[in-house]
Backbone as CSV, one residue per row, in Angstrom:
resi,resn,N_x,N_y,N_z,CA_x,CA_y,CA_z,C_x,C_y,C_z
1,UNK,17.819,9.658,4.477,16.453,9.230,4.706,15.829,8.795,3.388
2,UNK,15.431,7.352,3.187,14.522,7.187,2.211,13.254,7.898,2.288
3,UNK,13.004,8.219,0.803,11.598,8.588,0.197,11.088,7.628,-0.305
4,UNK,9.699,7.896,-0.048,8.452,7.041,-0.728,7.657,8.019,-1.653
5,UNK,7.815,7.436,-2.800,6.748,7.753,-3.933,5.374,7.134,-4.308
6,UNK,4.645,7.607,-4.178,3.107,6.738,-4.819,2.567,7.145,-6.413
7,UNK,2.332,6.308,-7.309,1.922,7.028,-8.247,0.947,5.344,-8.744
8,UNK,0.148,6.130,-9.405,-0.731,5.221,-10.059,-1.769,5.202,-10.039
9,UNK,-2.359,6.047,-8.752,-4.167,6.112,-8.631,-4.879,7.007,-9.902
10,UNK,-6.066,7.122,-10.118,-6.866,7.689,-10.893,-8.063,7.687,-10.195
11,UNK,-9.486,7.759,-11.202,-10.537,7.779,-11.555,-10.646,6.469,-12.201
12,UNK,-11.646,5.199,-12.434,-11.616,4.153,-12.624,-13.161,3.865,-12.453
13,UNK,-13.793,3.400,-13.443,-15.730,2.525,-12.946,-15.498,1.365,-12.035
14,UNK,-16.327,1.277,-11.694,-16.726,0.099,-10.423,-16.791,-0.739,-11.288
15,UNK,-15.724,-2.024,-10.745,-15.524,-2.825,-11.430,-13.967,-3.116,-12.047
16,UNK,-13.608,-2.374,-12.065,-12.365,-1.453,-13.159,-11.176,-2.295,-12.147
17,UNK,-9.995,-1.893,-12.580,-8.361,-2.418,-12.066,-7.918,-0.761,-11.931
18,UNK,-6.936,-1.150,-11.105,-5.397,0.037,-10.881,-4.247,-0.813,-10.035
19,UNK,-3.313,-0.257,-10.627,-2.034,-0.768,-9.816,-1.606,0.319,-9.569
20,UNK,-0.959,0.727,-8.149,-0.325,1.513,-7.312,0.935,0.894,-6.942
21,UNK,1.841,2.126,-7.270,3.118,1.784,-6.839,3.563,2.411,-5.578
22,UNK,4.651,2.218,-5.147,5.473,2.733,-3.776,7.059,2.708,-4.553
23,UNK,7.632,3.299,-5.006,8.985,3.349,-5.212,9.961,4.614,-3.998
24,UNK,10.755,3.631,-3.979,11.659,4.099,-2.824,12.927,4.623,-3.394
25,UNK,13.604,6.131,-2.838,14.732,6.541,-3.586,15.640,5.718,-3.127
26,UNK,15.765,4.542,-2.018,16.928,4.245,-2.127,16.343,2.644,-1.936
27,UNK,17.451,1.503,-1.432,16.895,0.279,-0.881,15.546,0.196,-0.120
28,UNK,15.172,-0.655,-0.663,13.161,-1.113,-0.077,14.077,-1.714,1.384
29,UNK,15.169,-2.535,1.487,15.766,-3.299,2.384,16.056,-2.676,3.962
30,UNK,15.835,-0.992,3.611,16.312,-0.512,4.894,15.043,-1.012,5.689
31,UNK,14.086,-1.760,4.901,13.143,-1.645,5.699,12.545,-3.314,5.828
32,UNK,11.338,-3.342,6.862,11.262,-4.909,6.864,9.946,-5.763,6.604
33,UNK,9.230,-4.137,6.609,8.006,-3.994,6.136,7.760,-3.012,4.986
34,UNK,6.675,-3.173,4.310,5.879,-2.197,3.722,4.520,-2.120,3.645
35,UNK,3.789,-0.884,3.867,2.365,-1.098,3.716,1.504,-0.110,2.855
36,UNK,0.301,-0.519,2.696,-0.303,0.382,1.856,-1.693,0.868,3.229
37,UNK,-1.992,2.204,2.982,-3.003,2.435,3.598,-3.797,3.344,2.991
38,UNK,-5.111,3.911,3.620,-5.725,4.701,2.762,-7.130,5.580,3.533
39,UNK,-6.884,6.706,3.522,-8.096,7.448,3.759,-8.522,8.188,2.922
40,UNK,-10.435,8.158,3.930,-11.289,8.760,2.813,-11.891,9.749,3.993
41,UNK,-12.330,10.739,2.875,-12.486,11.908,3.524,-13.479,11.788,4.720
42,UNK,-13.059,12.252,5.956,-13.862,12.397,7.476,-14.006,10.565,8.192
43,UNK,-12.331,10.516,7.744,-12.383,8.857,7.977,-10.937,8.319,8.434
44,UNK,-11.002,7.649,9.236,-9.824,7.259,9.632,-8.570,6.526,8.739
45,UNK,-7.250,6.681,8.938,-6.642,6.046,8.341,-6.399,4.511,8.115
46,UNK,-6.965,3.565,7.492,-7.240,2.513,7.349,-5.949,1.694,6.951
47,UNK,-5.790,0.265,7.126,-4.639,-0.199,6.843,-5.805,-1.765,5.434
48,UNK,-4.682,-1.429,4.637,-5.353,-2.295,3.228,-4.192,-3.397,3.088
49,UNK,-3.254,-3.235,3.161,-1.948,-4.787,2.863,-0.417,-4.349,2.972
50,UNK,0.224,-5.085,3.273,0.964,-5.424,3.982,1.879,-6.244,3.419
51,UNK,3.056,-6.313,3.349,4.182,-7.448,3.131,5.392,-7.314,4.073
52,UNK,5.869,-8.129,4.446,6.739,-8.628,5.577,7.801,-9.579,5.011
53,UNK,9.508,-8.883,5.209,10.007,-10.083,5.039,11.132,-10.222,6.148
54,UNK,11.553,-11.660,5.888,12.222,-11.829,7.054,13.910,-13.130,6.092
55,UNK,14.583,-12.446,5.723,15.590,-13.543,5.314,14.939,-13.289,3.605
56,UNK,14.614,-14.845,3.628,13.502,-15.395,2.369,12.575,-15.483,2.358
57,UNK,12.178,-15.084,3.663,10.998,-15.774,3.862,9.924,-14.292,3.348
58,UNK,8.667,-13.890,3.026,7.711,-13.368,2.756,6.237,-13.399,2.824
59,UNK,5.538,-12.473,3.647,4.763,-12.661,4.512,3.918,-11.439,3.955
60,UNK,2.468,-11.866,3.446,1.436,-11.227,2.758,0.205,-10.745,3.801
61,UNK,-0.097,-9.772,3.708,-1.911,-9.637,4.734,-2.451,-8.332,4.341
62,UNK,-3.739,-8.839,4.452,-4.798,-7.563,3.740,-5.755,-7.491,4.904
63,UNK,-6.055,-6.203,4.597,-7.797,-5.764,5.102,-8.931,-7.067,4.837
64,UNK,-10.021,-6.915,5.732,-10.766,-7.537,5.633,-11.419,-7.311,4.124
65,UNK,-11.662,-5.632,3.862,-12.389,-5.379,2.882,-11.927,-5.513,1.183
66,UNK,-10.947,-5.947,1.372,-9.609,-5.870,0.099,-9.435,-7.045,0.032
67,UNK,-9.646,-8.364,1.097,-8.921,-9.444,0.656,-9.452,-10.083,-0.144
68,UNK,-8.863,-11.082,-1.399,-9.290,-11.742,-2.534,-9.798,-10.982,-3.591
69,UNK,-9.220,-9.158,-3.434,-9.496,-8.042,-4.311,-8.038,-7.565,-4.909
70,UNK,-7.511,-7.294,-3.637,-5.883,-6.770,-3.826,-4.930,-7.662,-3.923
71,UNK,-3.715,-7.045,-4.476,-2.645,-7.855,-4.352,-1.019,-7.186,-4.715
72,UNK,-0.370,-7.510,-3.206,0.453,-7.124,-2.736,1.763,-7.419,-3.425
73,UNK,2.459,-6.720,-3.904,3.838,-7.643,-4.799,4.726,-6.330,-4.255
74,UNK,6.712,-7.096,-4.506,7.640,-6.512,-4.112,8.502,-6.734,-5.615
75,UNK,9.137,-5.687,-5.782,10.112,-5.806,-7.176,11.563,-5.035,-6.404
76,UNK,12.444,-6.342,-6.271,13.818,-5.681,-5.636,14.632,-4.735,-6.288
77,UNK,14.696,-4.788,-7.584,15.395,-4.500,-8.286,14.752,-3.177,-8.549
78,UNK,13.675,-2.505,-8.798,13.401,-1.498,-8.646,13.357,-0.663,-7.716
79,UNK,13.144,-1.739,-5.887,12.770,-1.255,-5.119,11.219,-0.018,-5.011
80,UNK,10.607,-1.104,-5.500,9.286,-0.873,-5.979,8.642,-1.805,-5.087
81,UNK,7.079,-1.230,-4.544,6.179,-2.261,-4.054,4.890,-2.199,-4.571
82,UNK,4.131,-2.432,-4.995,3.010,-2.582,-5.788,1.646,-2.943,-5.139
83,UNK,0.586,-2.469,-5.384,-0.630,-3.294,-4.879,-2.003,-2.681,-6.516
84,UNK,-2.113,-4.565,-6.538,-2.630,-4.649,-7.693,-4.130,-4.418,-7.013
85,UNK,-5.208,-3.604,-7.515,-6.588,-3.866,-6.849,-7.050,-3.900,-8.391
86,UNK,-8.454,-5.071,-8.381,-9.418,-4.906,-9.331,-10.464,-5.896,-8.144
87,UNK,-11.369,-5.560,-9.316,-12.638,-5.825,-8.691,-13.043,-4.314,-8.165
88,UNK,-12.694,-3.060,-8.535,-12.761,-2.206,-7.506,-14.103,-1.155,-7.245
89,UNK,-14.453,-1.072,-6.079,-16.161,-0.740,-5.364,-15.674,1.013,-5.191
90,UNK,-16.879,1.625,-5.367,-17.198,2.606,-4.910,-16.444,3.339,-3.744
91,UNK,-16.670,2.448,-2.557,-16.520,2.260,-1.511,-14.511,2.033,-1.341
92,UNK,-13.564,1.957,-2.097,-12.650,1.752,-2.477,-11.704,3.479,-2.711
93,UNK,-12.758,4.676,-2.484,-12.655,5.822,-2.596,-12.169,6.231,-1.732
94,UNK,-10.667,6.833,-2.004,-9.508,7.035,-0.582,-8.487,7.813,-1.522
95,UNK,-7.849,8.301,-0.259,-6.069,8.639,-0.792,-5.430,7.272,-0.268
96,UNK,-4.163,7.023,-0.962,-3.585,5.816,-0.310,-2.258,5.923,-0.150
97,UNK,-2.028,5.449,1.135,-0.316,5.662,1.253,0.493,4.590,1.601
98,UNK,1.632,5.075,1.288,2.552,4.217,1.111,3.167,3.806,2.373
99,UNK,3.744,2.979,3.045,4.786,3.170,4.324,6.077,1.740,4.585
100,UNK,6.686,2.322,5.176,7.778,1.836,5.476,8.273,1.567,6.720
101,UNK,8.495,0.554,7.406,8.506,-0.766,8.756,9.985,-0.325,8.764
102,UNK,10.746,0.284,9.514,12.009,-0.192,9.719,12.499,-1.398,11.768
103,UNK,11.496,-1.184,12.023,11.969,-1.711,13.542,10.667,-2.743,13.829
104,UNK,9.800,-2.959,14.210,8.726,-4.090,14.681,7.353,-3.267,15.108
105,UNK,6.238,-4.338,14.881,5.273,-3.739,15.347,4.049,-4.533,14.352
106,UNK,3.107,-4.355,15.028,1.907,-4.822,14.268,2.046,-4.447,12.634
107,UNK,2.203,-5.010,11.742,2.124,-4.489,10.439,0.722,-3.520,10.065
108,UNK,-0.536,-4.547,10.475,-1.387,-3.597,10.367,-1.834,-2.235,11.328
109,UNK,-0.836,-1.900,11.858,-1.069,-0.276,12.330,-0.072,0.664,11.874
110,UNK,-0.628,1.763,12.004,0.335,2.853,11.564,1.210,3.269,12.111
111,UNK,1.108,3.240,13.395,2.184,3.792,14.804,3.464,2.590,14.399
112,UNK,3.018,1.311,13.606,4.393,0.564,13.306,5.544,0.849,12.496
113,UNK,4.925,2.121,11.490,5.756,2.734,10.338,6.285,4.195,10.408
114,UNK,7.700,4.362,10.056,8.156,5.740,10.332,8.412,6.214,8.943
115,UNK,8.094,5.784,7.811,8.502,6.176,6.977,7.093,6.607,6.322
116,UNK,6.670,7.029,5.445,5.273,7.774,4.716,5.495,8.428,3.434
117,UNK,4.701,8.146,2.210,4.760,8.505,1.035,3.788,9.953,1.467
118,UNK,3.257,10.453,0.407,2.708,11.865,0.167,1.421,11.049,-0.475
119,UNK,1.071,9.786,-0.969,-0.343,9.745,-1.040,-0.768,9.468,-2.806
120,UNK,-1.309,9.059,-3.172,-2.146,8.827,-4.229,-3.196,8.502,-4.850
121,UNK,-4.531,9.684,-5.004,-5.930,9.185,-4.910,-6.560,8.210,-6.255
122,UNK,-6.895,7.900,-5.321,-7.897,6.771,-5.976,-9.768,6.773,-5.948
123,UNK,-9.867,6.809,-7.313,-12.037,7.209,-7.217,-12.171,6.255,-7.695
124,UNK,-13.196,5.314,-7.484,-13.937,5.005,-8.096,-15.567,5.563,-8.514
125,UNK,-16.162,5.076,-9.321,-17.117,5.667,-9.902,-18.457,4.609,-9.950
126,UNK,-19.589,5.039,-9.440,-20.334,3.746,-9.539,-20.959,3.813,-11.038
């Protein structure tokens, strides 16, 4: 069974950058998706971005509230997935997790992913 790792969140001012990783102990490939998601306390689990591949082909999508904020990248060779956020709001205040697509399904829901990191918080500060 692959593991998912998250590391990279902090404390950060409004305004500020973080990059969050997802590293996987084994091939990113077992899988066909990856996503990032994120809750905040007394709040549902939210879906923030998304990458999809298929062959060569590669297939990007964000939250409404993230898009033209975040940004979604894949590193094979590490088997690393990344999501770059700046611009980042208050409101941006979550744990965030990692996940992993092995079979089909809406990317942006959770019931599509069987795989799950342990999480990595993220504050911002106004």
């Amino acid at each position: 069974q692959v593991q998912l790792v998250e590391s990279g969140g902090g404390l950060v001012q409004a305004g500020g950058s973080l990059r969050l990783s997802c590293a996987a102990s084994g091939s990113i490939f077992i899988f066909n998706a990856m996503g990032w998601f994120r809750q905040a306390p007394g709040k549902e689990r939210e879906f923030v971005s998304a990458v999809r591949w298929n062959g060569d082909s590669i297939y990007t999508y964000y939250g409404n509230s993230v898009q033209g904020r975040f940004t979604i990248s894949r590193d094979n060779a590490k088997n690393t997935v990344y999501l770059r956020m700046n611009s980042l709001k208050p409101e941006d205040t979550a744990l965030y997790y990692c996940a992993g697509r092995r079979t089909s399904g809406d990317v942006r829901l959770r019931s599509s992913y069987d795989v799950w990191g342990q999480g990595t918080q993220v504050t911002v500060s106004s």
